[in-house]
ROSE-4610 file (N, C-alpha, C; in Angstrom, 1 decimal, always signed):
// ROSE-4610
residu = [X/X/X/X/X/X/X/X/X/X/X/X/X/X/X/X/X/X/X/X/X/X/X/X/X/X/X/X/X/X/X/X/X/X/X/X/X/X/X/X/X/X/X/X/X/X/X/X/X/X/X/X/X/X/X/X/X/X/X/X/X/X/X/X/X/X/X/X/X/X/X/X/X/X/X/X/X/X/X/X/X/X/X/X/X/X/X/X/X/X/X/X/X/X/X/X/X/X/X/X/X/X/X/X/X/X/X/X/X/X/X/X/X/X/X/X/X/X/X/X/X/X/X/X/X/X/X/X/X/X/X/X/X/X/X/X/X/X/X/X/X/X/X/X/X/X/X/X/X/X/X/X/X/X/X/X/X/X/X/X/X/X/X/X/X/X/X/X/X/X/X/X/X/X/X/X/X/X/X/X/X/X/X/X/X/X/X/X/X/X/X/X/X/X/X/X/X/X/X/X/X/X/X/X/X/X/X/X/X/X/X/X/X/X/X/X/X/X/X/X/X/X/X/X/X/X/X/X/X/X/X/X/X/X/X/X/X/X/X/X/X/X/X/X/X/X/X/X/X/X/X/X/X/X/X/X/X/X/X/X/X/X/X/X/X/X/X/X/X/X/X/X/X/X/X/X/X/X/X/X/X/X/X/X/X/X/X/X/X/X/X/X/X/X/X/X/X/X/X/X/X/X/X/X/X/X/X/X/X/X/X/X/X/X/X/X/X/X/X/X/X/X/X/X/X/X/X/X/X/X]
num = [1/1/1/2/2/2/3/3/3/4/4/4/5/5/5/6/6/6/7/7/7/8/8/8/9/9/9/10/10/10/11/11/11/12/12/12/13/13/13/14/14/14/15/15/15/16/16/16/17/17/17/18/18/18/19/19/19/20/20/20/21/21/21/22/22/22/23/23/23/24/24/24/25/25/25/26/26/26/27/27/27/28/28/28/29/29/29/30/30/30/31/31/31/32/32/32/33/33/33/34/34/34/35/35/35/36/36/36/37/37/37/38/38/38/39/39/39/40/40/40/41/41/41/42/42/42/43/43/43/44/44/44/45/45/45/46/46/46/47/47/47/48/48/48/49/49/49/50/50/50/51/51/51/52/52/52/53/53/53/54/54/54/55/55/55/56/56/56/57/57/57/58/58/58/59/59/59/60/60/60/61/61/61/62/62/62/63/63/63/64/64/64/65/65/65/66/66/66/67/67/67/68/68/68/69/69/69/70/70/70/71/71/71/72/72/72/73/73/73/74/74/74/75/75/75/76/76/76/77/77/77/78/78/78/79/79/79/80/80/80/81/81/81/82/82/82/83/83/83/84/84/84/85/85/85/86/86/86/87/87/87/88/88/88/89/89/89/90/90/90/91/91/91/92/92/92/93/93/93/94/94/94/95/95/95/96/96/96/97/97/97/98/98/98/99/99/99/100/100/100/101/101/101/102/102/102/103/103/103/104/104/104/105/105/105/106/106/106/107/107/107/108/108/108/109/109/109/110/110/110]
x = [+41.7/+40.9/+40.1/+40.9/+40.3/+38.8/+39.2/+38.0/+36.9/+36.9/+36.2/+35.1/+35.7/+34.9/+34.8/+35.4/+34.3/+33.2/+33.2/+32.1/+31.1/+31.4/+29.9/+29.6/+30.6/+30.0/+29.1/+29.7/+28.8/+27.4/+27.5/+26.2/+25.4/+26.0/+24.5/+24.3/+25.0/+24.5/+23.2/+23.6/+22.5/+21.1/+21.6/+20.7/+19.6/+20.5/+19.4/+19.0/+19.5/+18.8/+17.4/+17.6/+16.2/+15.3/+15.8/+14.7/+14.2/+14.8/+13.6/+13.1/+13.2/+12.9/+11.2/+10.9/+9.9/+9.4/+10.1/+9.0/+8.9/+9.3/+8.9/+7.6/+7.3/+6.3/+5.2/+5.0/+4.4/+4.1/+4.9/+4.3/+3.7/+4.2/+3.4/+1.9/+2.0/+0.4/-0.5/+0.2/-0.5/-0.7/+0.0/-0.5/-1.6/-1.5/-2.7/-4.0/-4.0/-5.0/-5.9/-4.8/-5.3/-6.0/-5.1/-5.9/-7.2/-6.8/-8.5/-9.3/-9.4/-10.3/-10.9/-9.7/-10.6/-10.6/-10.9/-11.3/-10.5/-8.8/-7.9/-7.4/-6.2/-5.9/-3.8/-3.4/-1.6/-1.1/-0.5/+0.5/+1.7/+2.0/+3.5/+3.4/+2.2/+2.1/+3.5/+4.3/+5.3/+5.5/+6.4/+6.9/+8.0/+8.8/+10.5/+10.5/+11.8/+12.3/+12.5/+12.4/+12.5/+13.2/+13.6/+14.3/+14.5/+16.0/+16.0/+16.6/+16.0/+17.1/+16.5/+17.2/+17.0/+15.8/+14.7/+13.5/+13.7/+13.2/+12.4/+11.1/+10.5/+9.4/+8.8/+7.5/+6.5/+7.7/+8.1/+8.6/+10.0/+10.5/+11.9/+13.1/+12.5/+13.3/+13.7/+15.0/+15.4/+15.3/+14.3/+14.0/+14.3/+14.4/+14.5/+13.4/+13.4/+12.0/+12.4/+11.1/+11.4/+10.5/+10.6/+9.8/+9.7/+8.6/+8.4/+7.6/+7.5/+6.8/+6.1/+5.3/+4.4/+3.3/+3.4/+2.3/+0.8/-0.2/-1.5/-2.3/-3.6/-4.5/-6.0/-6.2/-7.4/-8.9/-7.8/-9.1/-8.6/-7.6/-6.6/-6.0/-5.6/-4.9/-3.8/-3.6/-2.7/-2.3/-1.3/-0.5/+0.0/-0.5/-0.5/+0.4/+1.1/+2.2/+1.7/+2.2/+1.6/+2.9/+2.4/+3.6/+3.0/+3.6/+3.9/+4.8/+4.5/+6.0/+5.9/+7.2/+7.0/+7.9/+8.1/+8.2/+8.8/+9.8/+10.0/+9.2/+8.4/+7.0/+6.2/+5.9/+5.1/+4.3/+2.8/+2.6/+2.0/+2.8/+2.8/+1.9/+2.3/+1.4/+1.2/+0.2/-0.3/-0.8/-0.2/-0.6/-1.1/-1.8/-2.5/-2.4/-2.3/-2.6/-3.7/-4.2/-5.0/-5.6/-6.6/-7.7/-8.3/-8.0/-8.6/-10.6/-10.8/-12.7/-13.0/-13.9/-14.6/-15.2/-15.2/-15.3/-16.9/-17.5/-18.7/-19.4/-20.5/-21.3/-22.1/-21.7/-22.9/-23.9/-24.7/-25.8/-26.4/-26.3/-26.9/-28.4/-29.4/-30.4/-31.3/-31.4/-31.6/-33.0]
y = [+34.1/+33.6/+34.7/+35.9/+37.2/+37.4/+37.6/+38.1/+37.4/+35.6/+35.0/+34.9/+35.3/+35.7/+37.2/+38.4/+39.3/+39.4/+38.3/+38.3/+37.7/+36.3/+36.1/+36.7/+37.7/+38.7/+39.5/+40.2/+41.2/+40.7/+39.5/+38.2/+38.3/+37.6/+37.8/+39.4/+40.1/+41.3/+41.7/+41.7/+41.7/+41.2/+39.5/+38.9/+39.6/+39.5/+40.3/+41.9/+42.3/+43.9/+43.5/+42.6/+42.2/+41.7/+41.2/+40.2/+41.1/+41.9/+43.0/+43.6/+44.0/+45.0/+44.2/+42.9/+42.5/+42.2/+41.7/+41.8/+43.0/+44.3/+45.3/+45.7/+45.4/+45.6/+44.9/+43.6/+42.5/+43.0/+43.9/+44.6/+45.4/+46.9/+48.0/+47.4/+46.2/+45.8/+45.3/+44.7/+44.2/+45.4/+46.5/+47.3/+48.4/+48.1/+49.0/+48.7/+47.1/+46.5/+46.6/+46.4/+46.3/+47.4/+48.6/+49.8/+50.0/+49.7/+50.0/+49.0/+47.8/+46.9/+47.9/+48.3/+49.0/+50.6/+50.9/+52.2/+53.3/+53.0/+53.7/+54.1/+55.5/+56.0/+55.6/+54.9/+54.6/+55.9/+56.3/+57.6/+57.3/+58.3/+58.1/+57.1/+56.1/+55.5/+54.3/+53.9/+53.4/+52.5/+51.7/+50.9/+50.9/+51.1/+50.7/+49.7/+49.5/+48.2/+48.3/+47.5/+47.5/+46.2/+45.1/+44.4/+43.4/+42.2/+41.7/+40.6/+39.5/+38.2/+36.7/+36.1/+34.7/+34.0/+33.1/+32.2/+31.2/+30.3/+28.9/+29.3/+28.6/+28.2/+27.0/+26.8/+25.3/+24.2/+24.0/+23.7/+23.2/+24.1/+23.7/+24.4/+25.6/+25.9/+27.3/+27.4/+28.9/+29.8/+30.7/+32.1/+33.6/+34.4/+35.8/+36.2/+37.1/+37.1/+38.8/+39.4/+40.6/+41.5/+42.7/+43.1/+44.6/+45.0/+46.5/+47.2/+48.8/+49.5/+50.8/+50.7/+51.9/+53.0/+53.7/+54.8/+55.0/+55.1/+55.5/+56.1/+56.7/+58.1/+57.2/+57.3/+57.0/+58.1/+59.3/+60.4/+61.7/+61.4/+61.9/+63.4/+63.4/+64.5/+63.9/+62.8/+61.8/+60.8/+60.4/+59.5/+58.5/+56.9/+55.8/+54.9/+54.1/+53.2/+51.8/+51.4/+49.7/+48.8/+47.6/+46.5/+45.7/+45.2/+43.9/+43.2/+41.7/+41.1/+39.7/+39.6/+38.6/+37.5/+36.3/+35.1/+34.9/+35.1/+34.6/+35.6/+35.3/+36.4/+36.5/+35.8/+35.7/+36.1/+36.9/+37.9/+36.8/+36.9/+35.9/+37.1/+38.3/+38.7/+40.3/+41.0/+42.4/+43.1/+43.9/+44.7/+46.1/+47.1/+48.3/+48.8/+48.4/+48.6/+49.0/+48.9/+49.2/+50.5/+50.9/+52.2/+52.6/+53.9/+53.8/+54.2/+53.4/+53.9/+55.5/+55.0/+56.7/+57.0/+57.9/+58.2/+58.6/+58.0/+58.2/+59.9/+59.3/+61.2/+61.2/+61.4/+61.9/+63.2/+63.0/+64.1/+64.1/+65.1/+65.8/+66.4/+65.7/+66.4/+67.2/+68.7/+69.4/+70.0]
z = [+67.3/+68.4/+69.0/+69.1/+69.8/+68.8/+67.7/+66.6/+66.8/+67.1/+67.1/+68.4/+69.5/+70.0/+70.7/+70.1/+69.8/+68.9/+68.0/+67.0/+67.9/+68.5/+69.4/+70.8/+70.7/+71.5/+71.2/+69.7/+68.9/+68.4/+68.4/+67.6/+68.7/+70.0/+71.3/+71.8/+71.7/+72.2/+70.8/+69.7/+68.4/+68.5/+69.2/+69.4/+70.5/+71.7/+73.0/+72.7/+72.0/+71.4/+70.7/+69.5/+69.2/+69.4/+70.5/+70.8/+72.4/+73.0/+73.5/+73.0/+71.7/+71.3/+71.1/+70.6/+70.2/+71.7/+72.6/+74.1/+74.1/+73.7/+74.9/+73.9/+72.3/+71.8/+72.3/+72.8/+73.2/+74.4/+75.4/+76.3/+76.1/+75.8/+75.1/+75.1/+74.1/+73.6/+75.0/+75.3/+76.8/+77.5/+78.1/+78.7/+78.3/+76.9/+76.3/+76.2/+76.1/+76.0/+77.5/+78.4/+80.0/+80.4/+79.8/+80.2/+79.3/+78.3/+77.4/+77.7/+78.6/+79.7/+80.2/+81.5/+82.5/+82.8/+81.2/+81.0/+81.4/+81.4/+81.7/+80.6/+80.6/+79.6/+80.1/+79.2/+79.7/+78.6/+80.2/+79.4/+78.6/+77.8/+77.1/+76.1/+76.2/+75.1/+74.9/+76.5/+76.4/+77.6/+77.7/+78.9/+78.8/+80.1/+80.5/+81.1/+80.8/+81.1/+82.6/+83.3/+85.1/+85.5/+84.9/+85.4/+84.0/+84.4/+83.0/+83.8/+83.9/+84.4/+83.9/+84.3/+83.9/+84.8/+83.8/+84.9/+84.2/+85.1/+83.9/+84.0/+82.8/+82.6/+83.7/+83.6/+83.8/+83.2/+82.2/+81.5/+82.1/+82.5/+82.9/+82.2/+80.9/+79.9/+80.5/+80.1/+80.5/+79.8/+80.5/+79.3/+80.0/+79.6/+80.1/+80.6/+81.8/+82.2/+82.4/+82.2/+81.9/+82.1/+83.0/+84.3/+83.8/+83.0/+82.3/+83.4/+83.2/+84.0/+83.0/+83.3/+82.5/+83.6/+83.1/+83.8/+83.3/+84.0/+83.6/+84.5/+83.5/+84.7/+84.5/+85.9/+85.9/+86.1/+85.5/+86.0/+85.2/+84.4/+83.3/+84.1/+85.2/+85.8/+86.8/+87.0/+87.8/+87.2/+87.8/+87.2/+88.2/+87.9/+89.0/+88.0/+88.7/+88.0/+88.1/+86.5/+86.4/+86.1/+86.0/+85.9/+84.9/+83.8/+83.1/+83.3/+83.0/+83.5/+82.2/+81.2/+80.4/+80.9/+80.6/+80.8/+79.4/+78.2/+77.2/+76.2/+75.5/+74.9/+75.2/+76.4/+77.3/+78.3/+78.6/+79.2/+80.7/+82.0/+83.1/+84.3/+84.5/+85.3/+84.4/+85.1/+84.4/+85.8/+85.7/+87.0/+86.7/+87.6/+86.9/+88.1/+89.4/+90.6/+91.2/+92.5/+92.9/+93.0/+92.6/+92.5/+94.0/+94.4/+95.2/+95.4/+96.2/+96.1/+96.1/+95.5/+95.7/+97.3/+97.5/+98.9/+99.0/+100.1/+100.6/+100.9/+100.1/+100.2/+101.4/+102.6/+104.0/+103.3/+103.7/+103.6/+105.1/+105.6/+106.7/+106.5/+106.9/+107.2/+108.0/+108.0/+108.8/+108.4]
């Protein structure tokens, strides 16, 4: 009885290894794409994992929802932090954060 379920223990832990492993590529992609939108450069070429719990869908279905974090330069000498967030395989919000403005040039005429 023991064997049997450390096997579906060893079976779902198998299972949830692979199947982040394909959201966090599904992320990766999404934050690369976002950055090469808005003409940003994502460091490291990677996303961590930032949170892992249970949602429903629209739907009503229970999926893992799963909260990555990645870094990027908007001026390639700093480093501003972004968020993806998946829903299942699903990419539900994309965040990049806010930029700050460029700051106003006064010119003094004398």
């Amino acid at each position: 009885m023991f064997d049997l379920i450390g096997l579906a223990i060893l079976a779902g832990g198998g299972w949830l290894w692979l199947d982040s492993l394909r959201a966090r590529d599904i992320g990766i992609a999404a934050a690369r794409s976002a950055c090469a939108a808005e003409d940003l450069q994502l460091l490291d070429d990677t996303v961590s994992i930032g949170s892992l719990k249970p949602a429903r869908n629209a739907d009503g279905r229970l999926l893992l929802r799963r909260m990555y974090t990645f870094e990027y330069s908007d001026t390639g000498d700093n480093r501003r932090n972004g968020s993806v967030v998946l829903l299942g395989r699903q990419v539900v919000l994309l965040n990049v954060g806010l930029r700050p403005a460029p700051l106003p040039v006064y010119r003094t005429l004398h």
